[in-house]
N, C-alpha and C positions, 0 to 999 in steps of 0.2 A: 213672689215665690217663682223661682223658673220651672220650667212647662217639664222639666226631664225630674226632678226633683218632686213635682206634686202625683207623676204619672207612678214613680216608685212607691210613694206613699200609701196610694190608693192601693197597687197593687202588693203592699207587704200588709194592709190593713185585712183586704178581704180574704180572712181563712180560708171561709168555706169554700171559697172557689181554688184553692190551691190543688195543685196536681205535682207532687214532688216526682221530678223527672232527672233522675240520676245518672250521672254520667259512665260508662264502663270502666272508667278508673276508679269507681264508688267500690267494684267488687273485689277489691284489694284492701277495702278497710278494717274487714273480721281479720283477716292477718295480722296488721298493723297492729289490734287493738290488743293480741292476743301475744305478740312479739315479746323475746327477753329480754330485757333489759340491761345490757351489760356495766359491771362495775368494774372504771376504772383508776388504777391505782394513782395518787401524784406523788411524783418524787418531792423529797425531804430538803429544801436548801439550809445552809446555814447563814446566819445574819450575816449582813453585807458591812464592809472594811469599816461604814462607818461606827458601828457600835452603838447603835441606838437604842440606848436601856436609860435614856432620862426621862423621866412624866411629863407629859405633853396635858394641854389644858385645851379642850374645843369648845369654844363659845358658840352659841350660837341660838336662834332667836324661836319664840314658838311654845304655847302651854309653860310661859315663864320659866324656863328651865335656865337656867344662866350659865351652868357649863357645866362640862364633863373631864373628870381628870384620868388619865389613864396611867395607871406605873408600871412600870416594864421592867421586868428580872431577866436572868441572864438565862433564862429555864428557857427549853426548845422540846416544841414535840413534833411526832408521828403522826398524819392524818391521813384520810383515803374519800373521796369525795366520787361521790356517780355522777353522772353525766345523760342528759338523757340525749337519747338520739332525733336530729330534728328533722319530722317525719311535713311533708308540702301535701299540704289539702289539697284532696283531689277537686277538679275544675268543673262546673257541670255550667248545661246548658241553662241559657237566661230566660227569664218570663218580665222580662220589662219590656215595658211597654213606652216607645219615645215618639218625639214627631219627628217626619221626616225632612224638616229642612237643617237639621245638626245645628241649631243656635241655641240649645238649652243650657251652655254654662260658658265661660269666661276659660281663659289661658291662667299659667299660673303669674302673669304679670297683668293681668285684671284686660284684658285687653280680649274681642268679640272673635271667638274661633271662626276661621276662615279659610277656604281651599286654599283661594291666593295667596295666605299668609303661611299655609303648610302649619298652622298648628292644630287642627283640627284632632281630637281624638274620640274615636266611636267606641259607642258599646262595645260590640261585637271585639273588639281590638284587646280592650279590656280583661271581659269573658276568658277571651280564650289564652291569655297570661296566667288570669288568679282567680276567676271563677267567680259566678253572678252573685256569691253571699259576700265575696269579698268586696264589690262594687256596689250589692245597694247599701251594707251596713255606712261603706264610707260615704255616699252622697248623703246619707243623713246624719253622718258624723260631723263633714266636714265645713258643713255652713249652717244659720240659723235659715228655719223657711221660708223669711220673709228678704232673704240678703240674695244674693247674684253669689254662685256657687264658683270658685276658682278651683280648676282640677290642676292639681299639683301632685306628680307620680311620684315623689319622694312620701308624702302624705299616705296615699294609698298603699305602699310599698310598708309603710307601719301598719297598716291597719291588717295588712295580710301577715305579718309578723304576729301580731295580736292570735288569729285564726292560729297559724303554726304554732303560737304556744299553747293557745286551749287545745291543741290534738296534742301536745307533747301530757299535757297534763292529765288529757280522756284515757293517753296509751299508759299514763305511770298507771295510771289507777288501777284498769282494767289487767294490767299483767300485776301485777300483787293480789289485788280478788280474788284474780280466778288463780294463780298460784295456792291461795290459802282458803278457795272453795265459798268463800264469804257469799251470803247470801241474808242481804238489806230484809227480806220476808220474813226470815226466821230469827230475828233478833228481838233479847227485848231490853226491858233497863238494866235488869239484873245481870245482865250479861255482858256488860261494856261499862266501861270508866270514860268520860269525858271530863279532857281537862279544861283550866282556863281558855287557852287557845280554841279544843275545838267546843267551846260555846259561845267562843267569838265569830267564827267561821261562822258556825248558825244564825248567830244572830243576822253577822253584815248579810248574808243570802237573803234572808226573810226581808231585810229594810230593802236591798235591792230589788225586790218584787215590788214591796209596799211604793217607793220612789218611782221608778219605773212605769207604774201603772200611772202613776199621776201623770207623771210627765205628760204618756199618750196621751191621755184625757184632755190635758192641756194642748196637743199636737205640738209639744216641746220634741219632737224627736230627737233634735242635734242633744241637750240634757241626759234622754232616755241612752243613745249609744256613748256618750262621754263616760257616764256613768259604769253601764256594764265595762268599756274598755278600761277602767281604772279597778273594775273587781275584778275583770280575768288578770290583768299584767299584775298590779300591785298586792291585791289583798289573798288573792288565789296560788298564784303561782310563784313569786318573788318572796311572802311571807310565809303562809298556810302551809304549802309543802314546803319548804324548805323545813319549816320546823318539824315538823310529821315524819319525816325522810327516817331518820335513827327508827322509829317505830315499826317502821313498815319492815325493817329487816329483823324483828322480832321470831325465832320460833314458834310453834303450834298454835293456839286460840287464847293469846293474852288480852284479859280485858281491854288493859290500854291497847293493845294494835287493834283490838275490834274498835273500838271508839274512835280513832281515827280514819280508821274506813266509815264507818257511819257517818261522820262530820263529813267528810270529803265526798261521798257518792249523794247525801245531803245539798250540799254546796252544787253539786254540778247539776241534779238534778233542780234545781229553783233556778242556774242560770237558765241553762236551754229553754224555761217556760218564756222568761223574756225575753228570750236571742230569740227563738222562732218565729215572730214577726218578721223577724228584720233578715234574718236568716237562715229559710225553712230548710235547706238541707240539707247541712251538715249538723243541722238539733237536730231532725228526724231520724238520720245516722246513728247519732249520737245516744238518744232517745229508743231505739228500736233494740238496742242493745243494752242499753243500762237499765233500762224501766220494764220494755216488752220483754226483753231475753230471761228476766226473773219473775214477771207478775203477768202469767196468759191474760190475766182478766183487765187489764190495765187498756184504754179506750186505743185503738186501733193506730193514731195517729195522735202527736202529738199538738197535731192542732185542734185536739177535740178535746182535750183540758182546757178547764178553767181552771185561771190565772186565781191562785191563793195564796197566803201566806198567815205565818203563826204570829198572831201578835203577842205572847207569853216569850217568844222565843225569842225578841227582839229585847235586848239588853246596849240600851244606849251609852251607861253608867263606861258599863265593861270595856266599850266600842271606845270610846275617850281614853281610857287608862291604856287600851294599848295601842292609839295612835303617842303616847308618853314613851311606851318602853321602843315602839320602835324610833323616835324620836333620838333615844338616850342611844341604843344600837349603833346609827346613822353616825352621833359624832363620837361614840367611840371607835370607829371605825375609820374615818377621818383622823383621828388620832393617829391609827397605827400610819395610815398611808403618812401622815407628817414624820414621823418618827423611823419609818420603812422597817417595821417591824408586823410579819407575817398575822392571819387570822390564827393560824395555827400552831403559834407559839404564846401560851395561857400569859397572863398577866394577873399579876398580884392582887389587888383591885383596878375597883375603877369608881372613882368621888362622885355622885350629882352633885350641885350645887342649886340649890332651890328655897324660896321660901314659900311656895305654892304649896299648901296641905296637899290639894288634889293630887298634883303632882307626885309626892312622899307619898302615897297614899297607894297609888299606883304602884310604884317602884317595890312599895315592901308589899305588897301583893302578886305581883308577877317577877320577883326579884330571878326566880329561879329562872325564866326565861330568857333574863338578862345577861345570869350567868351560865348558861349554856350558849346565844348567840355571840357573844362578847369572848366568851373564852376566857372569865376572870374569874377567880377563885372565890371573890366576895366584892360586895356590892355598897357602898358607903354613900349613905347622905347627910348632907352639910348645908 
């Protein structure tokens, strides 16, 4: 394990000793989290010369689904899609700890960082680009502990993309809340509809805790950050809201929009428990706002929770059936781009093709899902 990589370790391991030392661009985050959201409108095209209204069939490999057929009518519609605005995590000062002779990791061509050689890249250089959560989550992203660490800034330059969309996704949340007053304390069953979706959201949260923990235990770290970067990018941000999005522009206190704030501010609060090792502070940010700003009695810090999670809430079955639907999504989606026929102009149906029960099984239990992402009036298996 090199000598810059084990020094991070220790130092994201030891809580107690943390001292979250925030940078003065930190004091611009209650704005941010608080900011409006603007919705903007997209213009309407019509189908391009070629005419593409014949059914396109996508094959393609995975939970034995063997293909997806899509049929396309000559029907066009009206959409209006938001945008959120992409807000750069403030930078703060580092608390890593290195040696000082700068040979703790490799170029990105595997080769011993070197003055003479000019590729030399320090912390401190680092830091003051994308800030010390963006640098230690990545050195324990980007290699196993036991490998020679190759620093590669296209690499890093993702993983600060990662950071800028969990703040796009902390700022949707927080300006819908607190638009609609929402207050996670004051809720109870009877007062929210949770759908398929956000029981899914719940569930992956809680198995991200349960996985997570293991990992450390195991000092898997590179697993532990892979893991969380595939629930902020994919299951959080790419899927969870997008779907959710329609609800949240719901008027007054509709069960379902309360249920998806509750799954969502759910969701975020069980990431932060396992990002705050790795990167104490923009969770604590995160965390002083979401957890402190509604429960005074909530422990001072969020490094003074213990790491739990609901195994009741952990629904594996579910988790499977809608890695299917988005599966079936993906290549009808593929479909239209073959065809160069818009998300936004609905389609007739759209065929699975399977002889996997599981699969069918999925499908006609989250069909509504399908045909809301898919934009298809009806959903046919075969």
């Amino acid at each position: 394990m090199n000598k810059f990589a084990l020094s991070l370790m220790k130092t994201s391991l030891a809580l107690a000793n943390w001292e979250v030392e925030l940078n003065k661009s930190a004091q611009n985050v209650n704005s941010l989290a608080t900011s409006r959201v603007v919705a903007a409108p997209v213009r309407t095209e019509k189908p391009n010369a070629s005419g593409s209204t014949d059914p396109v069939t996508v094959p393609f490999a995975g939970q034995n689904v063997m293909g997806v057929r899509v049929v396309f009518p000559e029907i066009k519609a009206n959409a209006n899609a938001r945008i959120l605005p992409p807000y750069k995590i403030p930078a703060y000062e580092s608390m890593v700890d290195v040696d000082d002779d700068g040979n703790f990791v490799l170029d990105e061509n595997g080769n011993k960082m070197s003055k003479s050689l000019g590729n030399v890249v320090s912390p401190e250089e680092v830091i003051e680009k994308y800030g010390a959560d963006v640098l230690r989550f990545y050195l324990l992203w980007a290699s196993k502990p036991w490998d020679d660490l190759k620093f590669v800034w296209d690499e890093l330059l993702n993983i600060n993309k990662m950071f800028n969309i969990l703040w796009n996704v902390y700022v949707f949340s927080t300006t819908y809340m607190s638009l609609d007053n929402f207050n996670p304390m004051e809720i109870t069953e009877d007062d929210i509809i949770l759908r398929p979706e956000d029981r899914w959201i719940i569930s992956k949260a809680n198995t991200l805790v349960k996985e997570v923990a293991e990992d450390f235990d195991k000092l898997f770290f590179h697993k532990a950050t892979r893991k969380i970067n595939n629930f902020i990018l994919e299951d959080l941000s790419r899927w969870y809201v997008r779907l959710i999005r329609g609800r949240t522009w719901v008027e007054s206190d509709d069960p379902d929009k309360l249920g998806a704030y509750y799954s969502l501010y759910t969701a975020l609060t069980k990431l932060i428990l396992v990002l705050c090792p790795i990167a104490p502070h923009v969770s604590e940010e995160i965390y002083d706002n979401l957890v402190k700003g509604v429960n005074p009695d909530a422990p001072e810090s969020i490094h003074m929770n213990d790491w739990g999670y609901d195994e009741d809430a952990i629904d594996e079955e579910l988790e499977s059936k809608m890695d299917v639907v988005r599966e079936v999504i993906d290549a009808s989606i593929r479909a239209r781009d073959m065809a160069q026929y818009k998300l936004r102009w609905p389609v007739s149906d759209i065929t699975v093709v399977s002889q996997d029960e599981d699969v069918l099984k999925a499908i006609e239990e989250l069909t509504d899902i399908i045909k809301d992402q898919s934009n298809t009036k009806d959903v046919i298996c075969a």
